[in-house]
N, CA, C and O atoms as a DFTB+ gen file, in Angstrom:
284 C
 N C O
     1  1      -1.821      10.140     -36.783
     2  2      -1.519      10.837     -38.010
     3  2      -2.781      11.584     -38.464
     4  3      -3.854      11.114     -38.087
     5  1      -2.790      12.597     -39.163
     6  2      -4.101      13.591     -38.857
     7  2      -4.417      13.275     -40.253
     8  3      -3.550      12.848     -41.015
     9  1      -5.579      13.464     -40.598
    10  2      -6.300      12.995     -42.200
    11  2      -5.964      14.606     -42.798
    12  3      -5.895      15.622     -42.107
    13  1      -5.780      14.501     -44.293
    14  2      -5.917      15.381     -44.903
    15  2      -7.671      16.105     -45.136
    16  3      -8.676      15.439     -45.384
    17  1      -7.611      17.386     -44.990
    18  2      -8.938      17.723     -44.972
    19  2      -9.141      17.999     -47.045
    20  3      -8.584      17.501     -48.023
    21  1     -10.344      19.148     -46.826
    22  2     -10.059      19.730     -48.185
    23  2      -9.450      20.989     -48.398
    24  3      -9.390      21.157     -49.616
    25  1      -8.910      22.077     -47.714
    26  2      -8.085      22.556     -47.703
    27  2      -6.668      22.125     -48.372
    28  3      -5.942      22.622     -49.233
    29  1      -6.631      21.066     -47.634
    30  2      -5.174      19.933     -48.182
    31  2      -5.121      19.906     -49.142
    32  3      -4.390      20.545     -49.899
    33  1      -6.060      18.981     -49.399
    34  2      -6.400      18.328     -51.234
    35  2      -6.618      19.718     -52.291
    36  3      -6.374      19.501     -53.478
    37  1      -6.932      20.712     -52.022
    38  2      -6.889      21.748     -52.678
    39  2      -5.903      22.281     -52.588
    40  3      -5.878      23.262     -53.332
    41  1      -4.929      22.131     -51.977
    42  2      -3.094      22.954     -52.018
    43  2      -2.712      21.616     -53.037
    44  3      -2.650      21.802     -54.253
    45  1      -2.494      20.432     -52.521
    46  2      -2.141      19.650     -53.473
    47  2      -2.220      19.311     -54.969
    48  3      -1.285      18.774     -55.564
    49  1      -3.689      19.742     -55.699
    50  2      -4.268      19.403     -56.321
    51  2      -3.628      21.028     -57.459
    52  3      -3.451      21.147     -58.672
    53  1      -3.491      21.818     -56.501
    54  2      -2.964      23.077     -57.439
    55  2      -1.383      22.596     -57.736
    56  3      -0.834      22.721     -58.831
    57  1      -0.999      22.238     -56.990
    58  2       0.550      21.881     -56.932
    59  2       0.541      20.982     -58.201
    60  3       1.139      21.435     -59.177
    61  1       0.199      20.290     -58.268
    62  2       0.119      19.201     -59.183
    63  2      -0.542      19.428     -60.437
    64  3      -0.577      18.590     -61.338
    65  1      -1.272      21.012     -60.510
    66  2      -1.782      21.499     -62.216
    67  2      -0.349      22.031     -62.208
    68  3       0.291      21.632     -63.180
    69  1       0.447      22.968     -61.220
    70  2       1.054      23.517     -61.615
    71  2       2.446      23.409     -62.188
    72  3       3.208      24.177     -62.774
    73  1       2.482      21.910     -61.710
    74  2       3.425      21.293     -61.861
    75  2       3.650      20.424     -63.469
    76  3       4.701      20.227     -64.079
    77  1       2.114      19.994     -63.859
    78  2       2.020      18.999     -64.766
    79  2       1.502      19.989     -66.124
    80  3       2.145      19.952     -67.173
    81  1       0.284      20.862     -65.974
    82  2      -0.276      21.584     -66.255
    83  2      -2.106      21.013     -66.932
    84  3      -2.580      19.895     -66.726
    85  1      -2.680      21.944     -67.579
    86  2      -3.900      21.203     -67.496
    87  2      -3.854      20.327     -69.148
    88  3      -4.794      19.576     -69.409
    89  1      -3.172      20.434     -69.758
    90  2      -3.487      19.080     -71.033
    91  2      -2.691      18.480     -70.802
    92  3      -2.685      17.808     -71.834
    93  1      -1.539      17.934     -69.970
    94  2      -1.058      16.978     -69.825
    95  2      -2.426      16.561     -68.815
    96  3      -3.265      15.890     -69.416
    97  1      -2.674      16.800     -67.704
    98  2      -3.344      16.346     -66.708
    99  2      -4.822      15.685     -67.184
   100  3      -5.460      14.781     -66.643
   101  1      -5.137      16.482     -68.419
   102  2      -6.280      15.709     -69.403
   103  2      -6.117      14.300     -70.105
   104  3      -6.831      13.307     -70.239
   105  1      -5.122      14.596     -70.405
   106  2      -4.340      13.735     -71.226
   107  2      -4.069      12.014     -69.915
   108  3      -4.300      10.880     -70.333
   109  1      -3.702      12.218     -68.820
   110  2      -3.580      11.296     -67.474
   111  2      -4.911      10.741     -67.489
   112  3      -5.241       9.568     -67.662
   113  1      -5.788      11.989     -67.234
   114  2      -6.956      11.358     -66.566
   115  2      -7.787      10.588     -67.637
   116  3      -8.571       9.696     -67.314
   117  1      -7.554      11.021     -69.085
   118  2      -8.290      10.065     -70.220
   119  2      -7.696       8.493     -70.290
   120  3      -8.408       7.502     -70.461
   121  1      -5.979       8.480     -70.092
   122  2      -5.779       7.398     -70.384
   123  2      -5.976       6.252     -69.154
   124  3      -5.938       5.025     -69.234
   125  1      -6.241       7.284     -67.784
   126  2      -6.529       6.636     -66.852
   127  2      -8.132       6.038     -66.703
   128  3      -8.467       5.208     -65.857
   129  1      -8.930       6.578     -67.596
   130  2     -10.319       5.741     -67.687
   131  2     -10.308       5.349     -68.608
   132  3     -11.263       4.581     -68.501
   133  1      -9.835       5.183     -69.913
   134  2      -9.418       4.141     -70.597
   135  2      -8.724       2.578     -69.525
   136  3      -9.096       1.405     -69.505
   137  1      -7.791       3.189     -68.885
   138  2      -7.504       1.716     -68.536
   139  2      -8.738       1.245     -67.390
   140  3      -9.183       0.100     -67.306
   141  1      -9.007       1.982     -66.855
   142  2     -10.439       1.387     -66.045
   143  2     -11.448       0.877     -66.396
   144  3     -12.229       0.163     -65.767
   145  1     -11.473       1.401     -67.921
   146  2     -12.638       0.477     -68.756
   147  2     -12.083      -0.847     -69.281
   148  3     -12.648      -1.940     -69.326
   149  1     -10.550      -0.424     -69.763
   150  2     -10.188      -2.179     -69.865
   151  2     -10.467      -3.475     -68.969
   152  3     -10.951      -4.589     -69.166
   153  1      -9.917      -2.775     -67.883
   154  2      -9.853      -3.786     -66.671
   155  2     -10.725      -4.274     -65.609
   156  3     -10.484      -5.057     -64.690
   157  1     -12.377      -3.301     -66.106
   158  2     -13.085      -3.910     -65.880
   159  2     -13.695      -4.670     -66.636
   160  3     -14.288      -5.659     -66.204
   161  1     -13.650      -4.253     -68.258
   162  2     -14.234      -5.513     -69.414
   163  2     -13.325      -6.731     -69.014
   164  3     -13.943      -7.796     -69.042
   165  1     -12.057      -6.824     -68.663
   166  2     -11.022      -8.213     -68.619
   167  2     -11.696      -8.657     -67.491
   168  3     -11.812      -9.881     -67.540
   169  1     -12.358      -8.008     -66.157
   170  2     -12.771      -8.733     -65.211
   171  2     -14.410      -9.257     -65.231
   172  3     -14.892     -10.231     -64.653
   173  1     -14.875      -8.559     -65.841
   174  2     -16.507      -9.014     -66.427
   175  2     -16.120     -10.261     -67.536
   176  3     -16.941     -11.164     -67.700
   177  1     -14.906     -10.263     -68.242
   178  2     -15.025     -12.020     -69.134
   179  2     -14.452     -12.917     -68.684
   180  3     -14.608     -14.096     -69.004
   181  1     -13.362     -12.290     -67.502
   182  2     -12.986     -13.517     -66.788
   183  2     -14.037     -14.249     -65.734
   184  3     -14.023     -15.413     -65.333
   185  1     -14.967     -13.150     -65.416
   186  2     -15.744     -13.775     -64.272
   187  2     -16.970     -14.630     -65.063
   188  3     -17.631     -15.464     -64.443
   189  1     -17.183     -14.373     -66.339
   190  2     -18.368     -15.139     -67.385
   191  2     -17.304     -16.066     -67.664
   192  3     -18.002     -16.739     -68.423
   193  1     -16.451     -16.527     -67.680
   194  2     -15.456     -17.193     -68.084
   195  2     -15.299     -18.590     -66.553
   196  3     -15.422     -19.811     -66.648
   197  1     -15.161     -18.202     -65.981
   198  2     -14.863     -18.579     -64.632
   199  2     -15.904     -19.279     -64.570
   200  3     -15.867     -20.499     -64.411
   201  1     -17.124     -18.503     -64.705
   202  2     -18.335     -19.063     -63.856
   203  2     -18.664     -20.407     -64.750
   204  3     -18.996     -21.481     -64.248
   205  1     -18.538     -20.200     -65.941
   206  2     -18.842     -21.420     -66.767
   207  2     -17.986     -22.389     -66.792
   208  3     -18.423     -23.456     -67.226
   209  1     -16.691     -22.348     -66.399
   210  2     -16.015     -23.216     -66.035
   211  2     -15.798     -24.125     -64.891
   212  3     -15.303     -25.252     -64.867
   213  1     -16.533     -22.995     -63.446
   214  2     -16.584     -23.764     -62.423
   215  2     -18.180     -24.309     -62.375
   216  3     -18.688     -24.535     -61.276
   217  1     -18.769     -24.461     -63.330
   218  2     -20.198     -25.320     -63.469
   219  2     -19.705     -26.686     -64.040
   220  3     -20.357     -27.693     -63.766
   221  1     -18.864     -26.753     -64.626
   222  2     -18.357     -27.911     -65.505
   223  2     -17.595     -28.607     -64.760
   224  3     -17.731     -29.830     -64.809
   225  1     -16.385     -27.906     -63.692
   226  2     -15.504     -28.245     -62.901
   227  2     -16.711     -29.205     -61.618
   228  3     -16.409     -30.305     -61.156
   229  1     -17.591     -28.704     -61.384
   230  2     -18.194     -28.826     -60.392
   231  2     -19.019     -29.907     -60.626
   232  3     -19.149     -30.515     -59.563
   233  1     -19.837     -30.602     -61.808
   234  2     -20.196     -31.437     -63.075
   235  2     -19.053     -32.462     -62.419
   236  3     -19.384     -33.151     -61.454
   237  1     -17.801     -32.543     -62.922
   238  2     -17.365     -33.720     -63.167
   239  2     -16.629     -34.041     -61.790
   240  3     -16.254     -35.205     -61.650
   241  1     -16.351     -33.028     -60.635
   242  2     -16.151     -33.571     -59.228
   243  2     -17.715     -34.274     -59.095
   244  3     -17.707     -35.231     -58.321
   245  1     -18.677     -34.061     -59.536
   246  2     -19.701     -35.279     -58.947
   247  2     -19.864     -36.242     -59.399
   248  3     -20.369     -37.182     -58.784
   249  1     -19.382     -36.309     -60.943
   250  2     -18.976     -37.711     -61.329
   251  2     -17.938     -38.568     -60.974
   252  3     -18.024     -39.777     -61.188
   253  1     -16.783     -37.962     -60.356
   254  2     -15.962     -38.511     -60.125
   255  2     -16.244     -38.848     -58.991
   256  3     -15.846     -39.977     -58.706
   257  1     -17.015     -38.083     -57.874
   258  2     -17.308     -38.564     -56.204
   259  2     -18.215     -39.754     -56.441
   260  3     -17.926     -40.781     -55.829
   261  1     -19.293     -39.766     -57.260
   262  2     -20.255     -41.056     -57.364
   263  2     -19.815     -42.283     -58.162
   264  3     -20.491     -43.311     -58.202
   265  1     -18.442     -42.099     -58.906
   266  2     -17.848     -43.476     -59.101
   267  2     -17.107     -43.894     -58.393
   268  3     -16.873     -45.101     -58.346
   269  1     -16.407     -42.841     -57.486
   270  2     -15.804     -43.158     -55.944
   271  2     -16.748     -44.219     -55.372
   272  3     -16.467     -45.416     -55.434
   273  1     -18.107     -43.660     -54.696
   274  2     -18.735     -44.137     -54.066
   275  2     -19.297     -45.278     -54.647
   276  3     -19.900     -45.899     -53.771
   277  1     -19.386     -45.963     -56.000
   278  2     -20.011     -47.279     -56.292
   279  2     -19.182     -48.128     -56.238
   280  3     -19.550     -49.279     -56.004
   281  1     -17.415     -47.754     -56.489
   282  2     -16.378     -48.558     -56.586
   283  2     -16.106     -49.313     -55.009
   284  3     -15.181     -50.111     -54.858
């Protein structure tokens, strides 16, 4: 299957102003980095989120392995 060059992407890319036009297409691409900024803030507090949880998780599997091991 042959890759699109830039020729391509430049027939396409007109097709698609001409189709949508340019303030709708402003209008896409704003709300589309809006959501890219969401979803990387949701993945930067889940991962501060995570990490502090698997320190704690990780905490009490060694308490629980070393009362294993005295029992």
């Amino acid at each position: 299957m042959p890759s699109l060059g830039v020729p391509e992407l430049l027939i396409i890319l007109v097709i698609i102003l001409l189709l949508f036009g340019a303030s709708r297409i402003t209008g896409i691409a704003g709300a589309l980095g809006g959501s890219i900024k969401a979803f990387r803030k949701a993945v930067r507090e889940e991962d501060d989120g995570t990490a502090k949880g698997d320190k704690a998780d990780q905490a009490e599997t060694k308490a629980e392995t070393k009362a294993e091991t005295k029992a």
